[in-house]
C-alpha positions in Angstrom: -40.6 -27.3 -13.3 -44.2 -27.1 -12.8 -45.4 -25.1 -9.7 -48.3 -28.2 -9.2 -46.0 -30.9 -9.8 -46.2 -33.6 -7.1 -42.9 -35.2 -6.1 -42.0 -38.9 -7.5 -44.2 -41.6 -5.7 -42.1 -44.5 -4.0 -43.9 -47.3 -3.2 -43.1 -48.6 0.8 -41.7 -51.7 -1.2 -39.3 -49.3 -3.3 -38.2 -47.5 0.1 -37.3 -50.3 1.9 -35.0 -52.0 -0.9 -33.3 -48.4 -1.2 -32.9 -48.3 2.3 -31.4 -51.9 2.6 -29.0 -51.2 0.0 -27.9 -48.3 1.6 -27.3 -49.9 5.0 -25.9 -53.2 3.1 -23.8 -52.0 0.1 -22.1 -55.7 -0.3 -26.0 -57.0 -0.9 -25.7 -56.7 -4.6 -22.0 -58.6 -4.6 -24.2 -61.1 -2.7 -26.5 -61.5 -4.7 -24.7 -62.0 -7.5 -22.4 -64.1 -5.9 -25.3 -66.5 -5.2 -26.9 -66.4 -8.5 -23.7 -67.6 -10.2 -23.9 -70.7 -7.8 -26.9 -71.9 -9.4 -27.5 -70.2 -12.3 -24.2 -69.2 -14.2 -23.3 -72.2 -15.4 -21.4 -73.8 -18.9 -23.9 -75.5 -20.9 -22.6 -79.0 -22.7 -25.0 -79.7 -25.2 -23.9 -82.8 -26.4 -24.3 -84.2 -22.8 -27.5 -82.5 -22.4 -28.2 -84.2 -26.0 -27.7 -87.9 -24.6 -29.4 -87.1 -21.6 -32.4 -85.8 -23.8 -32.1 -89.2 -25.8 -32.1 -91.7 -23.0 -35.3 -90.4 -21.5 -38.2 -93.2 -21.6 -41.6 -91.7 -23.1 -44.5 -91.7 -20.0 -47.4 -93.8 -20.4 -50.7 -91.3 -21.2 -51.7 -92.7 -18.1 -49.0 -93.3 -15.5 -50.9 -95.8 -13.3 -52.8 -97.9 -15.5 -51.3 -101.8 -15.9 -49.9 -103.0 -19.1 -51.9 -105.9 -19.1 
């Protein structure tokens, strides 16, 4: 180790979230918890195939007549 070596910068952002996870160890459960709600999800492709197929093409310009 150096004798001029500065110790590790932490950023006040980097603190804070070491902090709160220190106070709050259940955050990351949380968190993951609530990522699986919206997220973590089975894909079925062959619906997401018919939905894909049954969408209607938009005008180049939506709000010009068809006159």
């Amino acid at each position: 180790m150096s004798f001029f070596r500065r110790p590790d910068y932490e950023s006040d952002t980097t603190q804070f979230i070491n902090q709160l996870k220190a106070t709050k160890p259940e955050l990351d459960a949380q968190q993951r918890a609530g990522r699986a709600l919206l997220w973590d999800k089975q894909v079925d492709r062959d619906i997401w195939q018919e939905y894909n197929a049954g969408r209607v093409a938009q005008q180049p310009y939506v709000y010009q007549s068809k006159s």
